[in-house]
N, C-alpha and C positions, 0 to 999 in steps of 0.2 A: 504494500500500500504506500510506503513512504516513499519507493522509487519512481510512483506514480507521478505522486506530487512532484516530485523532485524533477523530473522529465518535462512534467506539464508544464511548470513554473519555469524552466531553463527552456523551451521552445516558445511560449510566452514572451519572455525576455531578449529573445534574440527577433522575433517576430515586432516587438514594438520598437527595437533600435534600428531593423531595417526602415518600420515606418517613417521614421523621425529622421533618417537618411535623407530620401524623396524628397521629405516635405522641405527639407532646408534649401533645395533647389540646386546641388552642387551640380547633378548632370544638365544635360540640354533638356530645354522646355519641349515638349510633347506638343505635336499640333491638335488644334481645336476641330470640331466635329464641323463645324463649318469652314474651316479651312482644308480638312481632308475633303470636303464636298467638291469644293472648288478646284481640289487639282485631282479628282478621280476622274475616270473615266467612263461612271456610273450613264446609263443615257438622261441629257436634259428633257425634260416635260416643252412641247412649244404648241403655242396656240394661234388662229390665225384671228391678227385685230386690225383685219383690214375693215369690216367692217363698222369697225368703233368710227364714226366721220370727222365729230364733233372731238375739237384740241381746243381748252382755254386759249386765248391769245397770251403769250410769252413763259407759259408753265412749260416744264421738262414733262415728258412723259415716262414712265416707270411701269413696265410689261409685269405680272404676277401670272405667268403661263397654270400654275399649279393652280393658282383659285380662280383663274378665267378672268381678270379684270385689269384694269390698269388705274395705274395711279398719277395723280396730276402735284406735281408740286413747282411753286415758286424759284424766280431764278435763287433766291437765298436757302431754298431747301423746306421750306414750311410746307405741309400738306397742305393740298388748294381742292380735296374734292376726290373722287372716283369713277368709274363706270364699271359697269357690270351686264352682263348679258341675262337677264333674266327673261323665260318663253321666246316669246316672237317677237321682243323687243330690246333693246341696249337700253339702259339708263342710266344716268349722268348724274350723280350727288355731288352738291358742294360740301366746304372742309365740316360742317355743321350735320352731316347727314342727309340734309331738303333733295326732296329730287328738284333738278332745276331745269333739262331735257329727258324727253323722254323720245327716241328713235324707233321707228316701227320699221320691223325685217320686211323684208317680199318673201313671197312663199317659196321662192326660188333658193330666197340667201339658207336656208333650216338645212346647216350642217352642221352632223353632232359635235360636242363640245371637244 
């Protein structure tokens, strides 16, 4: 029984000085889950926003292929709003949520997302 202990507590010990290793940061930093995204070779998600028409005048546009939508921000980087494809139609929210366009598809554009 006491070699138990004895074992337990000396893998213990050597267990929390490897942690305390790591943590102090002596080796090289490990990349981040979005920085491995970024240089894997995983396939990107892409969507087509040709039909999105309507662009605030002088906002950046900002493609979100994974949630179908695009983002509208300022030449300073402030959200300015959204669009989104919802049914038969794209709609256009400002930075507030309001819909402020509402774009109606032709029966022709209904290709799936």
């Amino acid at each position: 029984m006491r070699r138990i202990l004895i074992t337990t507590l000396a893998v213990l010990a050597l267990t929390g000085t490897a942690v305390a290793q790591d943590a102090d940061g002596d080796g090289p930093k490990k990349p981040s889950m979005h920085e491995l995204y970024h240089s894997s070779s995983l396939p990107r998600s892409h969507a087509d926003f040709s039909r999105f028409k309507y662009r605030p005048p002088g906002d950046k546009v900002v493609e979100q292929p994974d949630a179908f939508r695009l983002l509208f921000r300022t030449r300073d980087g402030q959200p300015d709003g959204y669009a989104e494809r919802r049914g038969d139609a794209v709609i256009y929210y400002d930075r507030y949520g309001k819909v402020t366009h509402v774009q109606p598809l032709a029966p022709d554009d209904e290709t799936p997302n």
